[in-house]
Residue, then its C-alpha position, 0 to 999 in steps of 0.5 A: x802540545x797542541x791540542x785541537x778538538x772538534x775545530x770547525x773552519x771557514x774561509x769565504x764560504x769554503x768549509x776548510x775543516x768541519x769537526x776536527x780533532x788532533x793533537x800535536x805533540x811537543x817537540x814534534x815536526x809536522x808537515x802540513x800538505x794538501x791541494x791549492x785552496x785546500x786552507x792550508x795558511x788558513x789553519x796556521x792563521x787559526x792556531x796563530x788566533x787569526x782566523x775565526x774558528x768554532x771548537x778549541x785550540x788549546x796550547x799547552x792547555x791554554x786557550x790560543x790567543x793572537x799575539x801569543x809568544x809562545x808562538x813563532x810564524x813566517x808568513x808565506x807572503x813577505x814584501x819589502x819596501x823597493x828603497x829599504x837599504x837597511x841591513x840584514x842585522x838592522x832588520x832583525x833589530x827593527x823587528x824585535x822592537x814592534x811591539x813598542x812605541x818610541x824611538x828605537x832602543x835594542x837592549x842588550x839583551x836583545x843584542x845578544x839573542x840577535x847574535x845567537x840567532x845570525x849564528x844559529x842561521x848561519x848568516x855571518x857572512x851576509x847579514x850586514x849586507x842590504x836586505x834587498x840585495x840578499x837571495x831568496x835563501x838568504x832572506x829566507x833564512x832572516x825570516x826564519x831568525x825574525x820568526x824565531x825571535x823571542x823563543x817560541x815554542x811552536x813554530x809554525x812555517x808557511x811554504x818556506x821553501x817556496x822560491x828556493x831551488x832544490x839545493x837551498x830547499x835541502x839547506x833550509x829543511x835541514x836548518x830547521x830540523x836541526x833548530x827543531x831538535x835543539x830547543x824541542x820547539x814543535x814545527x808545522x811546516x806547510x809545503x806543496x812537494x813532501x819530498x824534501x822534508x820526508x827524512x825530518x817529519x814526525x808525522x803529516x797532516x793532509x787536508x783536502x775538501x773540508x776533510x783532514x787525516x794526521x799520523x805517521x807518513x806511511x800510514x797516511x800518504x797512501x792510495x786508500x787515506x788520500x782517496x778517501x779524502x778526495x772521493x776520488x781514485x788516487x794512487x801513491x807510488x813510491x820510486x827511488x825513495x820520492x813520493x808520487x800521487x797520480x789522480x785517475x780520471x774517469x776511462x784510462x787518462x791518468x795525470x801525474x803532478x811533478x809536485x805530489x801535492x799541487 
């Protein structure tokens, strides 16, 4: 499990998280949302040891540390040299070799975890295509195989959907539920829209002006919980089965975000 206790987090001079305590338990899949800025990418980095915190972050009762392979991350923001030609497959090798120096060696070991995971992402048809010339789903779903190189334990996913039209974003939620509940590995799956995973989330975890709540999605992503959390009036309405949030202002101006959580 994750255990968090009284974790304090900055970014620049914004508190992100000011004495939070959770835990997170094994096998679990937890949606992470909250308003621009509100340091979602923040808190991966620092359970990834990225981020300078104060308090403990403990996993499987060890102190976290940075490069910890127990742990595996797609980051939200990936670029890719314009001339990189090499394949899908060759990617992958590539990286599952970083932390070595010298020339390029995949053992066969190696190989074989490289196939079982073009397997499991279902990726057989484009993977010895060129990168650069993949979709956004498609590279997606590399990423998601670099980032489960190694065989994590916690999986931690940076806005994995972003870019993605709804039908992909539908595939790619359900591939990762789907590995989540094959190899018990924990899920923390940051996202703006709660809509797509709303079938798969154990629990949510909703962060805004330096405050945070976790539990259940009923219990957390209504009118009371997320107006507290912004000392603002905040309504949750549910229809046909999709989540809205409307933020009433002062008078009776009333926005309504096409993305809950924008």
């Amino acid at each position: 499990m994750i255990l968090i206790e009284k974790l304090n987090l900055r970014f620049a001079d914004k508190i992100i998280l000011h004495d939070f305590s959770a835990r997170i338990e094994t096998g679990k899949f937890l949606g992470v949302f909250g308003p621009n800025g509100a340091g979602k990418s923040t808190f991966l980095q620092a359970i990834l040891g990225l981020k300078q915190y104060t308090g403990r972050i403990l996993i499987f009762d060890k102190p976290n540390y940075k490069g910890n392979p127990y742990m595996g991350y797609l980051s939200q923001f990936r670029q890719y040299a314009s001339t990189n030609l090499l394949s899908g497959r060759a990617y992958l090798s590539a990286v599952s070799q970083g932390f070595r120096w010298g020339l390029p060696r995949t053992s066969p070991t190696e190989k074989k975890q490289i196939e079982s995971l073009i397997q499991l992402i279902g990726a057989e048809e484009f993977i010895d295509r060129p990168y650069l010339s993949l979709s956004g789903g498609e590279r997606q779903r590399i990423a998601l195989a670099q980032a489960l190189l190694g065989q994590p334990k916690v999986l931690l996913l940076d806005e994995p959907l972003s870019g993605l039209d709804p039908a992909q974003q539908e595939k790619m939620v359900q591939l990762i539920s789907k590995i989540q509940k094959q190899f018990n590995i924990t899920v923390l799956f940051t996202a703006h829209d709660i809509n797509p995973l709303l079938g798969v989330m154990d629990q949510v975890l909703y962060l805004a002006q330096g405050k945070a709540i976790i539990g259940p999605v009923n219990e957390i992503i209504n009118s009371e919980k997320l107006s507290w959390l912004y000392d603002a009036p905040i309504k949750v309405i549910n229809h046909n089965n999709h989540l809205f949030v409307i933020h009433e202002k002062s008078g009776s101006n009333i926005n309504v975000h096409d993305h809950p959580f924008c």
